[in-house]
C-alpha positions, 0 to 999 in steps of 0.5 A, a space after each residue: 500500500 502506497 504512503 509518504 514513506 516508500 516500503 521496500 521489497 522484503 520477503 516473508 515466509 508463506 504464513 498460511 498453507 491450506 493446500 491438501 490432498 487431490 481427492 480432498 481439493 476436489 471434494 473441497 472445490 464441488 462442494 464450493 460449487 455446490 453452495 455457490 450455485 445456491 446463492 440468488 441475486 434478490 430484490 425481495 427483502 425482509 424486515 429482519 435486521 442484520 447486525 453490524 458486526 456481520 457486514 463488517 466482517 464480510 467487507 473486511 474479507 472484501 478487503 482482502 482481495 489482491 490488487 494492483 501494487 497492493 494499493 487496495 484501490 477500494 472504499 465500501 460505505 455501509 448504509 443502515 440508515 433510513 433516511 440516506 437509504 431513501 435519498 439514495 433510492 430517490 436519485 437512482 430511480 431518477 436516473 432509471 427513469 431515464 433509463 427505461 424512457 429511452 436512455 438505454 437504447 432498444 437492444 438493452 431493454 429487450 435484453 432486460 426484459 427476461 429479467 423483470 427489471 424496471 425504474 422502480 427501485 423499492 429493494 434500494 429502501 427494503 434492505 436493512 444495509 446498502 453497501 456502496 462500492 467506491 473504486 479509488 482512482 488515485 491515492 493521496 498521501 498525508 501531505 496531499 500530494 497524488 499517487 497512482 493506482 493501478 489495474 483500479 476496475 480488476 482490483 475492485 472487482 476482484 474485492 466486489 466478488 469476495 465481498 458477494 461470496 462473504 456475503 452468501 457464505 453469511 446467509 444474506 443475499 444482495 443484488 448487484 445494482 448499478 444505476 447510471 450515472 452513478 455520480 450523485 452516491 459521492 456526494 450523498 456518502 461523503 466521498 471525494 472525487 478521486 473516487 469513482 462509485 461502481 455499484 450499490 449492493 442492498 444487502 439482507 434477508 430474503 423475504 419468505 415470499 422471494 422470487 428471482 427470474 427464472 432465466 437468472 438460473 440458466 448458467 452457461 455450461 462448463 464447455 463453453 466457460 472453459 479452454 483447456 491445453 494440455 
C-alpha cells in the first residue's frame, strides 16, 4: 500500500498453507460449487435486521482481495440508515427513469426484459444495509500530494466478488445494482472525487415470499466457460 514513506521489497515466509490432498481439493472445490450455485441475486427483502458486526466482517474479507501494487484501490460505505437509504433510492430511480424512457437504447431493454427489471427501485429502501462500492482512482498521501493506482476496475472487482461470496457464505443475499450515472452516491456518502462509485449492493434477508427470474438460473455450461491445453 502506497504512503509518504516508500516500503521496500522484503520477503516473508508463506504464513498460511491450506493446500491438501487431490481427492480432498476436489471434494473441497464441488462442494464450493455446490453452495455457490445456491446463492440468488434478490430484490425481495425482509424486515429482519442484520447486525453490524456481520457486514463488517464480510467487507473486511472484501478487503482482502489482491490488487494492483497492493494499493487496495477500494472504499465500501455501509448504509443502515433510513433516511440516506431513501435519498439514495430517490436519485437512482431518477436516473432509471431515464433509463427505461429511452436512455438505454432498444437492444438493452429487450435484453432486460427476461429479467423483470424496471425504474422502480423499492429493494434500494427494503434492505436493512446498502453497501456502496467506491473504486479509488488515485491515492493521496498525508501531505496531499497524488499517487497512482493501478489495474483500479480488476482490483475492485476482484474485492466486489469476495465481498458477494462473504456475503452468501453469511446467509444474506444482495443484488448487484448499478444505476447510471452513478455520480450523485459521492456526494450523498461523503466521498471525494478521486473516487469513482461502481455499484450499490442492498444487502439482507430474503423475504419468505422471494422470487428471482427464472432465466437468472440458466448458467452457461462448463464447455463453453472453459479452454483447456494440455
Amino acid at each position: 500500500m502506497s504512503d509518504s514513506a516508500k516500503p521496500q521489497y522484503q520477503p516473508v515466509p508463506l504464513p498460511d498453507r491450506v493446500q491438501t490432498t487431490d481427492a480432498l481439493a476436489l471434494t473441497q472445490a464441488q462442494a464450493f460449487l455446490t453452495y455457490l450455485r445456491k446463492r440468488h441475486s434478490v430484490r425481495d427483502y425482509s424486515a429482519r435486521p442484520v447486525p453490524e458486526p456481520v457486514i463488517a466482517a464480510c467487507i473486511a474479507a472484501a478487503g482482502t482481495a489482491p490488487s494492483g501494487a497492493n494499493h487496495q484501490p477500494w472504499h465500501f460505505v455501509a448504509i443502515a440508515d433510513p433516511a440516506l437509504k431513501a435519498r439514495i433510492r430517490a436519485a437512482a430511480e431518477d436516473e432509471e427513469r431515464a433509463f427505461y424512457a429511452g436512455g438505454a437504447g432498444d437492444e438493452w431493454l429487450a435484453a432486460l426484459e427476461p429479467i423483470g427489471t424496471g425504474a422502480s427501485k423499492p429493494h434500494l429502501t427494503d434492505a436493512p444495509w446498502l453497501i456502496v462500492i467506491f473504486a479509488q482512482r488515485w491515492g493521496e498521501r498525508p501531505g496531499g500530494a497524488r499517487f497512482k493506482n493501478y489495474y483500479v476496475p480488476e482490483s475492485v472487482g476482484i474485492a466486489t466478488g469476495f465481498l458477494i461470496a462473504a456475503l452468501h457464505h453469511a446467509g444474506l443475499v444482495c443484488l448487484e445494482h448499478t444505476p447510471n450515472p452513478m455520480k450523485f452516491l459521492n456526494d450523498l456518502c461523503g466521498r471525494p472525487a478521486s473516487e469513482k462509485p461502481v455499484m450499490i449492493l442492498p444487502v439482507g434477508y430474503p423475504a419468505e415470499d422471494a422470487t428471482v427470474p427464472a432465466v437468472a438460473k440458466t448458467k452457461k455450461p462448463l464447455e463453453e466457460i472453459l479452454s483447456v491445453f494440455r
